[in-house]
PyMOL commands that place a pseudoatom at each C-alpha (Angstrom):
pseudoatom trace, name=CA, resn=UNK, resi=1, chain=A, elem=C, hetatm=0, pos=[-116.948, -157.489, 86.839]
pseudoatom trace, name=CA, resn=UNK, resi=2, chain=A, elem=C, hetatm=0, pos=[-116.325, -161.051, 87.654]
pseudoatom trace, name=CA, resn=UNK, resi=3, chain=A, elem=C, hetatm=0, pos=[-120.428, -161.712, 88.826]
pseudoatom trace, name=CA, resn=UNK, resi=4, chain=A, elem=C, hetatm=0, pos=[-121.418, -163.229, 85.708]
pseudoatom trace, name=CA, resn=UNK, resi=5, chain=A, elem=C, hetatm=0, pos=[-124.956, -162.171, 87.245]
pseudoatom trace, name=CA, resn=UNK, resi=6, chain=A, elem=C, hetatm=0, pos=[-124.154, -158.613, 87.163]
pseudoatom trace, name=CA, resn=UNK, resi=7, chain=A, elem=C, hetatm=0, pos=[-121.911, -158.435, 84.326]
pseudoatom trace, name=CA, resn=UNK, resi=8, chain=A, elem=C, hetatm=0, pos=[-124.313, -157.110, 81.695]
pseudoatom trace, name=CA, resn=UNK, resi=9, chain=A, elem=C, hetatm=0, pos=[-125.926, -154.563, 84.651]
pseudoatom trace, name=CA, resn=UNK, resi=10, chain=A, elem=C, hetatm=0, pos=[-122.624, -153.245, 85.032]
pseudoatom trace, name=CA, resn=UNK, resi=11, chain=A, elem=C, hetatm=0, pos=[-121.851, -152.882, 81.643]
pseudoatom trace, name=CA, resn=UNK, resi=12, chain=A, elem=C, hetatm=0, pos=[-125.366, -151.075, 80.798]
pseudoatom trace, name=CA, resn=UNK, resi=13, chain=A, elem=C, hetatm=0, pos=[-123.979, -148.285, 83.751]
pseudoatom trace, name=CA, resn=UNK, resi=14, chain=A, elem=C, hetatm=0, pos=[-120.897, -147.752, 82.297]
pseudoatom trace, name=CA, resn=UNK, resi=15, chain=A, elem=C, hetatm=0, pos=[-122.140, -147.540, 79.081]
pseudoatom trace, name=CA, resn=UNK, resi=16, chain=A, elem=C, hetatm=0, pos=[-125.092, -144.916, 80.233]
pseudoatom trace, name=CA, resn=UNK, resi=17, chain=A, elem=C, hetatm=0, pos=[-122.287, -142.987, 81.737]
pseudoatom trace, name=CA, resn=UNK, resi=18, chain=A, elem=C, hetatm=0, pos=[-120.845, -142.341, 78.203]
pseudoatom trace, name=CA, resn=UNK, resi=19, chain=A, elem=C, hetatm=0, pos=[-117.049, -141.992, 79.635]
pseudoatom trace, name=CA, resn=UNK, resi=20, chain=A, elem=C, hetatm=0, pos=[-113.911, -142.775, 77.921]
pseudoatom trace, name=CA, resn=UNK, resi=21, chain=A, elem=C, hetatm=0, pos=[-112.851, -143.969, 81.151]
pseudoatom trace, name=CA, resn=UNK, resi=22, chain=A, elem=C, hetatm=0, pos=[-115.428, -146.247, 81.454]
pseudoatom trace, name=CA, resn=UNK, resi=23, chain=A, elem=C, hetatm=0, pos=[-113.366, -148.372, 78.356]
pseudoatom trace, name=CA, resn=UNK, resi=24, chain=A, elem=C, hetatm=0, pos=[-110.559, -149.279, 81.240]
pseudoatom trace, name=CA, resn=UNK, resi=25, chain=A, elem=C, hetatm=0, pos=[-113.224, -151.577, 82.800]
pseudoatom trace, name=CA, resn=UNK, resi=26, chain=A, elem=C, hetatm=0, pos=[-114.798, -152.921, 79.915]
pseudoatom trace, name=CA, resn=UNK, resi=27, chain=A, elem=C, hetatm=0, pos=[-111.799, -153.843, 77.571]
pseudoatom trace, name=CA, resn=UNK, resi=28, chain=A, elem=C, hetatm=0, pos=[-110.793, -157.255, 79.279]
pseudoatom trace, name=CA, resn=UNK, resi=29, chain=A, elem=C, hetatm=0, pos=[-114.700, -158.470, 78.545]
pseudoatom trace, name=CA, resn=UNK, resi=30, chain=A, elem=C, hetatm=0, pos=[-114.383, -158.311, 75.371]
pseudoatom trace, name=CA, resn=UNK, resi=31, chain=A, elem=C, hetatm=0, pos=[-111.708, -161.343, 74.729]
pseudoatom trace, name=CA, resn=UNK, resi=32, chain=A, elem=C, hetatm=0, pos=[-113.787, -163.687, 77.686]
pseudoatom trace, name=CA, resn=UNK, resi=33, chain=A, elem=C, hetatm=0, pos=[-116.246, -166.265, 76.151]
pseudoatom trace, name=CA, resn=UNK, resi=34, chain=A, elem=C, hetatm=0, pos=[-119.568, -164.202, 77.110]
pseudoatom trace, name=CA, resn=UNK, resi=35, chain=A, elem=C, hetatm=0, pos=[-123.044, -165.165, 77.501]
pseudoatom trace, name=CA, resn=UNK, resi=36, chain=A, elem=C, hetatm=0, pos=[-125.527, -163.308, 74.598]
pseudoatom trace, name=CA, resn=UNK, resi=37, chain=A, elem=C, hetatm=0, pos=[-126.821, -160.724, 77.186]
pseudoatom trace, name=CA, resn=UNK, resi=38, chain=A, elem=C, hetatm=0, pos=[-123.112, -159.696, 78.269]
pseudoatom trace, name=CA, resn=UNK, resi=39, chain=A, elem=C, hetatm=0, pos=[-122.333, -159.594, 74.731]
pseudoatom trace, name=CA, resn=UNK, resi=40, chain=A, elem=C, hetatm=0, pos=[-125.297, -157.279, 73.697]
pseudoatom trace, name=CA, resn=UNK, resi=41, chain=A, elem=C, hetatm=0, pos=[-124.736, -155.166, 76.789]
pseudoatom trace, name=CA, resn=UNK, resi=42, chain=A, elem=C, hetatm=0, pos=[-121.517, -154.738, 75.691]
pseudoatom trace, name=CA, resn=UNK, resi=43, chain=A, elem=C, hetatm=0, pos=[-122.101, -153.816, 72.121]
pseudoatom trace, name=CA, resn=UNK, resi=44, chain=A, elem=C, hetatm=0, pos=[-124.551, -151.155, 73.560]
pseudoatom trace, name=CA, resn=UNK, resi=45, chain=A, elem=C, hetatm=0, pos=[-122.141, -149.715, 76.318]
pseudoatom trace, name=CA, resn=UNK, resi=46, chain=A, elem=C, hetatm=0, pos=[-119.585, -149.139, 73.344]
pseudoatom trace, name=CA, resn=UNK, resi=47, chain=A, elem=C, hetatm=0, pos=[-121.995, -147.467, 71.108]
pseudoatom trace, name=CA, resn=UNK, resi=48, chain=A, elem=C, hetatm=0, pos=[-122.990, -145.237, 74.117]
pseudoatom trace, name=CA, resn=UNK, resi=49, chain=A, elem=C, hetatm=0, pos=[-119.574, -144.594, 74.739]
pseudoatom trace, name=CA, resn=UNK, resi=50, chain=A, elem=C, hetatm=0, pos=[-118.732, -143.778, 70.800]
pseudoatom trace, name=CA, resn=UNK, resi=51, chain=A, elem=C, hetatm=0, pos=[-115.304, -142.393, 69.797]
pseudoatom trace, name=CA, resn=UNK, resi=52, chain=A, elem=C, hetatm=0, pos=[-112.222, -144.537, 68.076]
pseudoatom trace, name=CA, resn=UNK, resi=53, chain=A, elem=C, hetatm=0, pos=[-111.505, -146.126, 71.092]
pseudoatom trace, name=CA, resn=UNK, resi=54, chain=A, elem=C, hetatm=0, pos=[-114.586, -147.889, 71.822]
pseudoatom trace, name=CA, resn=UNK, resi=55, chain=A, elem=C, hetatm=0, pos=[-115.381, -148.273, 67.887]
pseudoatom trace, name=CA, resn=UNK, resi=56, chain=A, elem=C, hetatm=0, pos=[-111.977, -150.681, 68.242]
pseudoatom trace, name=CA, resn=UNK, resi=57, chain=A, elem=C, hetatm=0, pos=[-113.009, -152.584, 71.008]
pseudoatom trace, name=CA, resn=UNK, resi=58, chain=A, elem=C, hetatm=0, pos=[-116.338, -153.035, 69.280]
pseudoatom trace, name=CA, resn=UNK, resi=59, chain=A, elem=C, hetatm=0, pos=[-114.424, -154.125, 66.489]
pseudoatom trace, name=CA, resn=UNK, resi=60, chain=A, elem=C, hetatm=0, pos=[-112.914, -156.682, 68.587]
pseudoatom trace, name=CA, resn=UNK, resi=61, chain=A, elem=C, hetatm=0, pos=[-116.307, -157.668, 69.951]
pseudoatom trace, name=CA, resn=UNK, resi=62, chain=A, elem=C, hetatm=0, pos=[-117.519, -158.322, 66.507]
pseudoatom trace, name=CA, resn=UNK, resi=63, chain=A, elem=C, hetatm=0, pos=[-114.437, -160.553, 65.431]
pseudoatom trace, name=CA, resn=UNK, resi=64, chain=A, elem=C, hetatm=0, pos=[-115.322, -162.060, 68.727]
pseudoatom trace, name=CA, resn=UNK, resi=65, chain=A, elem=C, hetatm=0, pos=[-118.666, -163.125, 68.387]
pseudoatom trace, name=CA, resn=UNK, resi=66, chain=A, elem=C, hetatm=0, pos=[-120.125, -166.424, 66.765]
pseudoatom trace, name=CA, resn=UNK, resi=67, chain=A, elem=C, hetatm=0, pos=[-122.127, -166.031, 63.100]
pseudoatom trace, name=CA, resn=UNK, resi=68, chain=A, elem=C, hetatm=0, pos=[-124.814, -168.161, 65.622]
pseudoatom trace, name=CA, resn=UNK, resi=69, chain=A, elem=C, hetatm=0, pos=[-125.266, -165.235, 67.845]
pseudoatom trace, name=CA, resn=UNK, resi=70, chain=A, elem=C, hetatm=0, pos=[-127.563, -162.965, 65.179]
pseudoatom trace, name=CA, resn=UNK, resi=71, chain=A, elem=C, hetatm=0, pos=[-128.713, -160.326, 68.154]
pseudoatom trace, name=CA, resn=UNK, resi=72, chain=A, elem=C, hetatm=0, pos=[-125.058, -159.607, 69.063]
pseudoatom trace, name=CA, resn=UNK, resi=73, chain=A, elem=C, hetatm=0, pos=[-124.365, -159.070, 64.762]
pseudoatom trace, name=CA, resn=UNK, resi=74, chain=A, elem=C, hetatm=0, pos=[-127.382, -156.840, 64.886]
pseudoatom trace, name=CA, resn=UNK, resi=75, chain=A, elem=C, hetatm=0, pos=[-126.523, -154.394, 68.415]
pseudoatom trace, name=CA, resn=UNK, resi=76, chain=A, elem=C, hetatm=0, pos=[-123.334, -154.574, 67.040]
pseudoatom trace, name=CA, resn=UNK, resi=77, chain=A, elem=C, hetatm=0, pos=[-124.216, -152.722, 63.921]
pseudoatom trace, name=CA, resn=UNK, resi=78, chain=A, elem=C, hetatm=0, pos=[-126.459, -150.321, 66.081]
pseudoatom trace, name=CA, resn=UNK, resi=79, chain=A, elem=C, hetatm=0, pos=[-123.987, -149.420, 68.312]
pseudoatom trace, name=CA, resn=UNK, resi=80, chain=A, elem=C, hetatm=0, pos=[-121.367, -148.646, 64.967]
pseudoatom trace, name=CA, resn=UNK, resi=81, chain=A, elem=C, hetatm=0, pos=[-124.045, -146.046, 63.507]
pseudoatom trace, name=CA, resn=UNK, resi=82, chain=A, elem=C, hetatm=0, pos=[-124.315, -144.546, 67.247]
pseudoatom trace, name=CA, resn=UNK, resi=83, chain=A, elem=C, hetatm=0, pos=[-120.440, -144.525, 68.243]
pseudoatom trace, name=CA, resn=UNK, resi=84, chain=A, elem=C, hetatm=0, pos=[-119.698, -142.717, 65.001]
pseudoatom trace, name=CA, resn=UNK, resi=85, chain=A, elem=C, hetatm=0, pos=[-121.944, -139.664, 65.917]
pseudoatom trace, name=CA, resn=UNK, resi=86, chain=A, elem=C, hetatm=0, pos=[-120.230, -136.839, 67.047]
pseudoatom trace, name=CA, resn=UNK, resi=87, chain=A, elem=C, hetatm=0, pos=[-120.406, -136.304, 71.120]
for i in range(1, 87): cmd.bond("trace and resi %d" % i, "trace and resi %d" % (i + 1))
show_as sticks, trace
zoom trace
């Protein structure tokens, strides 16, 4: 998770897999300075992954992110509507 390269590839996977467990790897990203397509990979993986865990790290992702970053705002509020669905 270090490859800034692979970062948001990584993230999309764990997010497709739409585990709980996936959370474990993707917590720590979400306090690092990251680059917009991290960021909107992230927002995605956790709206994938739904459920009160990720919807707090999301949270965190949105306190996070810079007003200047409008994508990020906007998967952001995607991935709220899609994380509260029922799974």
């Amino acid at each position: 998770m270090n490859e800034p390269n692979a970062q948001a590839t990584l993230v999309e996977v764990i997010g497709a897999l739409g585990l709980n467990e996936g959370l474990v790897w993707l917590e720590p990203l979400v306090d690092r300075s990251l680059d917009e397509d991290v960021a909107l990979s992230l927002a995605g993986a956790f709206g994938e992954i739904g459920g009160p865990d990720a919807m707090t790290l999301l949270a965190r992702l949105e306190a996070a992110t810079p007003p200047s970053l409008d994508a990020v705002h906007e998967e952001i509020a995607i991935a709220k509507e899609v994380g509260k669905r029922d799974r």
